[in-house]
N, C-alpha and C positions, 0 to 999 in steps of 0.2 A: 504493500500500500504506500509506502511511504516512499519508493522508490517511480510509479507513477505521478505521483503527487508532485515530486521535483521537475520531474519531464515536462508536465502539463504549468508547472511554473516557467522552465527554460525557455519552449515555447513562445507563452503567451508575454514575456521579456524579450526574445529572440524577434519576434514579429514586429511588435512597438518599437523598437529600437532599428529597426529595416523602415518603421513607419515613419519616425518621429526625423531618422537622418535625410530623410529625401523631404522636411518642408522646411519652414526658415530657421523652424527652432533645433537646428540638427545638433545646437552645442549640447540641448538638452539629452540627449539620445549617449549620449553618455554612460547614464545612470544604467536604463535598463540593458546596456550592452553587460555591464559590469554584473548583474544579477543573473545576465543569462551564461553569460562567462563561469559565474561561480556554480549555476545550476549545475551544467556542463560538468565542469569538473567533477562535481557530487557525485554526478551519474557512472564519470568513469571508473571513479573509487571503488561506489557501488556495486556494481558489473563485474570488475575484477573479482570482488570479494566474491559475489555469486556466481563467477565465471561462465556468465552470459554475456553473449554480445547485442548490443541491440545498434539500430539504424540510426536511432533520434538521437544520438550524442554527434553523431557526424552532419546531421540537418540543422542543432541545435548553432555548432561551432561555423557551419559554415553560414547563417544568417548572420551570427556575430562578426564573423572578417567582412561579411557585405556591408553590415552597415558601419562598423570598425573605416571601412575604408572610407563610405560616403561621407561620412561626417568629419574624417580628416583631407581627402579633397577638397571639399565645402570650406572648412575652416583654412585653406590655403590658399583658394586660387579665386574665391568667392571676395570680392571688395565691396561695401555700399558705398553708392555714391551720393554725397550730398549735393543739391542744387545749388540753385543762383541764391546764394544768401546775401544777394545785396537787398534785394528785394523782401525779403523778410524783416532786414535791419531796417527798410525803411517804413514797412508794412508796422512794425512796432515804435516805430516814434512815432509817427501819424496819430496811432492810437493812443499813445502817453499825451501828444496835445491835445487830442478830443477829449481824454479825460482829463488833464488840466482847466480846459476853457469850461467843460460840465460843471466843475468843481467851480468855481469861481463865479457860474451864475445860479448857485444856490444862494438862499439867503436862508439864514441861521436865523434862529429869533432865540432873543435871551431870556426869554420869559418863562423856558421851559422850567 
């Protein structure tokens, strides 16, 4: 039991981690690589001890180096690019002067 129970862990980490490294948050994809990794290993510990061979350690490792790989492609060759931030700079003092001049035609009243 407790030897499918990690499988179906390595798995459902192995997949998310194939998931997670192919969208933008592929630095996230990290983690469940690391979970699927250690499943992985549980399994082949396991295995030996029972000296059975099973499939899913080899499906398990080889989801981990796919996405192992995609997420450090991404993290090398992938750059964001910032726009025209002059237009922003100016896009934000505009706005500091409309809230100045807002501000200046309030009237306060002291009576409160």
């Amino acid at each position: 039991m407790g030897k499918k129970l990690i499988i179906i862990l390595g798995f459902i980490a192995a997949v998310l981690a194939v998931i997670i490294a192919v969208t933008p948050f592929s630095n996230l994809s990290v983690i469940p690589i690391a979970i699927a990794f250690v499943a992985g290993l549980l399994i082949v510990f396991l295995s030996k001890k029972d000296n059975s061979k099973t499939k899913s350690i080899q499906y398990i490792f080889l989801m981990v180096i796919i996405a192992l790989v995609l997420t450090v492609y991404k993290s090398v060759y992938y750059t964001s690019e910032v726009g025209n931030t002059e237009q922003l700079e100016q896009r934000d003092e505009e706005n500091l002067e409309d809230s100045k001049e807002l501000l200046e035609e309030i009237d306060f009243d002291e009576d409160i």
